[in-house]
N, C-alpha and C positions, 0 to 999 in steps of 0.2 A: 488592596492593590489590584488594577486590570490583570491579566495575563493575555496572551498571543493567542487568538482563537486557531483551532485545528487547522493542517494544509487542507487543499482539496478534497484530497484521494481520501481522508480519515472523518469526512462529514458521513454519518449515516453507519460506521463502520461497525458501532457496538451491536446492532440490530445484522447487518451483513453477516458477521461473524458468527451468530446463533444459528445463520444455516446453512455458512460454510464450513465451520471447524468441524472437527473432532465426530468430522463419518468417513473413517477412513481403513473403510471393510478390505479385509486382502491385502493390505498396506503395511507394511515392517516396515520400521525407522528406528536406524541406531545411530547413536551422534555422541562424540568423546571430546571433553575439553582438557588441555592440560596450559599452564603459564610457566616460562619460565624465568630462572631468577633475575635476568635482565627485562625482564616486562613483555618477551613476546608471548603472544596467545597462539595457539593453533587447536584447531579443530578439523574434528575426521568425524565425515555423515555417509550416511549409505541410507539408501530403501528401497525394497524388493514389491515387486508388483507379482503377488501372487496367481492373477487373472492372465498377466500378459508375460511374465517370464522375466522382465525386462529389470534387471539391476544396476543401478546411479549412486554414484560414489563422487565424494570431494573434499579435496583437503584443504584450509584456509590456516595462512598462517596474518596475524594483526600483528601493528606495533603502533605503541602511542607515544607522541613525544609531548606528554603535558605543558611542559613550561611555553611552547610553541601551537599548540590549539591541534598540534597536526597528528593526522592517522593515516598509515602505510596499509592496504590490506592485499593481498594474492591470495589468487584464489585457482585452482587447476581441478577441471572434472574429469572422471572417465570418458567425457565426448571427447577427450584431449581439445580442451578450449583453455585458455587460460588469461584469465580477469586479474584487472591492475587498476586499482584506486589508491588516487591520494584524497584528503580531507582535510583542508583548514577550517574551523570554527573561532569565532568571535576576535578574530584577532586585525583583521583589517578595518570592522567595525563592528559593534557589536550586538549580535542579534544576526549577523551572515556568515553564514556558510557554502563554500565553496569545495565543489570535490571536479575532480579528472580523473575519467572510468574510460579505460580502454579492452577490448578484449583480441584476444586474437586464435586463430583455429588452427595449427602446421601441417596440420594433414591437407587443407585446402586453402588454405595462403590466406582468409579471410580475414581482413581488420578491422573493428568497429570502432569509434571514439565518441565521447561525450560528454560536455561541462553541464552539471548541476549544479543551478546554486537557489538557494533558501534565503528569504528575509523575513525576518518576526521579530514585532513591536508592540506594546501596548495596543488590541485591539483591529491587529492586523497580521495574513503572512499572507506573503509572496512567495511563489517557484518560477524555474524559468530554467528549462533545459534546453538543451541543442546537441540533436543529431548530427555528428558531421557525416556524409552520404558522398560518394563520387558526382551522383545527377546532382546535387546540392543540400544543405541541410536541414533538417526540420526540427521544427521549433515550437517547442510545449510551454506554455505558460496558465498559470494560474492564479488568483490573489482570493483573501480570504477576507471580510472585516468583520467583527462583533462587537456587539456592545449591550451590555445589562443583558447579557443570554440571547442573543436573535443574533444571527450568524444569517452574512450573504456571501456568495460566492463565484465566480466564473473562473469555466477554464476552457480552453482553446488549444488548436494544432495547429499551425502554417506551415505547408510543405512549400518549400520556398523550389523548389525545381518544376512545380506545376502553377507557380504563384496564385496559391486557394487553399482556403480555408477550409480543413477538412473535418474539423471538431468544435462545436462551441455550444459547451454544455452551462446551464445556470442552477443556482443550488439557494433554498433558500430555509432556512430551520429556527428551532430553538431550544436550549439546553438548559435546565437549571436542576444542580443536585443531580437527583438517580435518575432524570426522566431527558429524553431528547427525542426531540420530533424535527424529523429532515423530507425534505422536498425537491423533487429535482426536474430538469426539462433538457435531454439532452437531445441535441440537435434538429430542437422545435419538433421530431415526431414521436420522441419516446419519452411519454410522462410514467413518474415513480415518486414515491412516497412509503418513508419508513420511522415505525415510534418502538421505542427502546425503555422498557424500564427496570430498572433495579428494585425489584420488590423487597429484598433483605439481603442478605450478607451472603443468604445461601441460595437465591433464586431468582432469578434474570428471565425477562420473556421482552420477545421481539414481536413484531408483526411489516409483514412486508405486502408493498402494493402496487403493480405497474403497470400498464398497458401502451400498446400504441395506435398511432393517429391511422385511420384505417382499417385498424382491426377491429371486431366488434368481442374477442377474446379480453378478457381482465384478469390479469395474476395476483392468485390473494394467498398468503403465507402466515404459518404461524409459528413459532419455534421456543424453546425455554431452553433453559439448562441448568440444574440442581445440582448443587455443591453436596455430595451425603457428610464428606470426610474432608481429609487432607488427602486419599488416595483414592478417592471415590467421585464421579460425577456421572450422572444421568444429563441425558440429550434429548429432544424429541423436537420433531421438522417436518411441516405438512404444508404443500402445496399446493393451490388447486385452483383450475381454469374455471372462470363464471362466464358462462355464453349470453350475449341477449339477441 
């Protein structure tokens, strides 16, 4: 059977991830989950910036109401901000999801809001967000189709207060098994290119490629990451500018 090729944002992501995770020198992260017996979750995160002094804290509590598709989450940080989503899934049709994310700041009155919602079918998804904004709202969309492993894609901004298109990037790849090759051209001047493969159970290497229209600079990257253990993983990320 098909399945729903990846959104947007998760084309190229296995290769991105090799050289952005897990280098987080000077970095503490603690994070507590507990449930309780009515089903709510809450979680308490913190991380310390050893370089900068600077400590972020947050506490989220979830609820789900299964038989209803729906998810309640709050979320409150040390900035004193405080995040509010609702989340319907598959119930108005199936394969959409629908959430309403608002946040708001007390200390300076500031409110943000926002509808996301997702669509995914055999061989296709859809997003499509909206900022609501005072000057007016802006508007993120994206669609994804695949088929026998080649994945195309486009995604876009319109800020509807300056009525202009301020994003429109194209994506075009292919996936089958441990291996995936992606391609991208975002807003006609920055091309990029990245291939992902799963060499074994214990050993993943990326390679990343990008440059832009204008520049005679070329970013070429290479990155792995070794599984030793169940508590153990080696990293390794090298980048490096080719002039002509």
């Amino acid at each position: 059977m098909p399945s729903p090729p990846p959104c947007y944002s998760d084309l190229g992501k296995n290769s991105r991830d090799l050289f952005s995770k897990g280098y987080n020198y000077g970095l503490f992260k603690l994070e507590t989950k507990t449930k309780t017996s009515n089903g709510v979750q809450f979680t308490v995160g913190g991380n310390s910036n050893s370089d900068t002094g600077k400590v972020f804290g947050n506490l989220e509590t979830k609820y789900k109401v299964e038989d209803y598709g729906t998810t309640f989450t709050e979320k409150w940080t040390t900035d004193n901000v405080l995040n509010s989503e609702m989340t319907i899934e598959d119930q108005l049709v199936k394969g959409l999801k629908l959430a309403f994310d608002t946040s708001f700041a007390p200390a300076t009155g500031k409110k943000s809001a926002k509808i996301k919602t997702a669509y995914k079918m055999d061989y296709l998804h859809m997003n499509c967000d909206v900022d609501f904004d005072f000057a007016g709202p802006t508007v993120h969309g994206s669609a994804v189709v695949g088929y026998e492993g080649w994945l195309a894609g486009y995604q876009m901004t319109f800020d509807t207060s300056k009525s202009k298109l301020s994003r429109s990037n194209f994506s075009v790849g292919y996936q089958h098994g441990d291996f995936t090759l992606n391609t991208n051209v975002n807003d006609g001047a920055e091309f990029g290119g990245s291939v992902f493969q799963k060499v074994s159970d214990r050993l993943d290497t990326g390679i990343n490629l990008s440059w832009t229209a204008g520049n005679s600079n070329t970013r070429f990257g290479f990155a792995a990451k070794y599984t030793v253990d169940d508590d153990s993983t080696l990293r390794v990320g090298s980048m490096h500018r080719l002039l002509y």
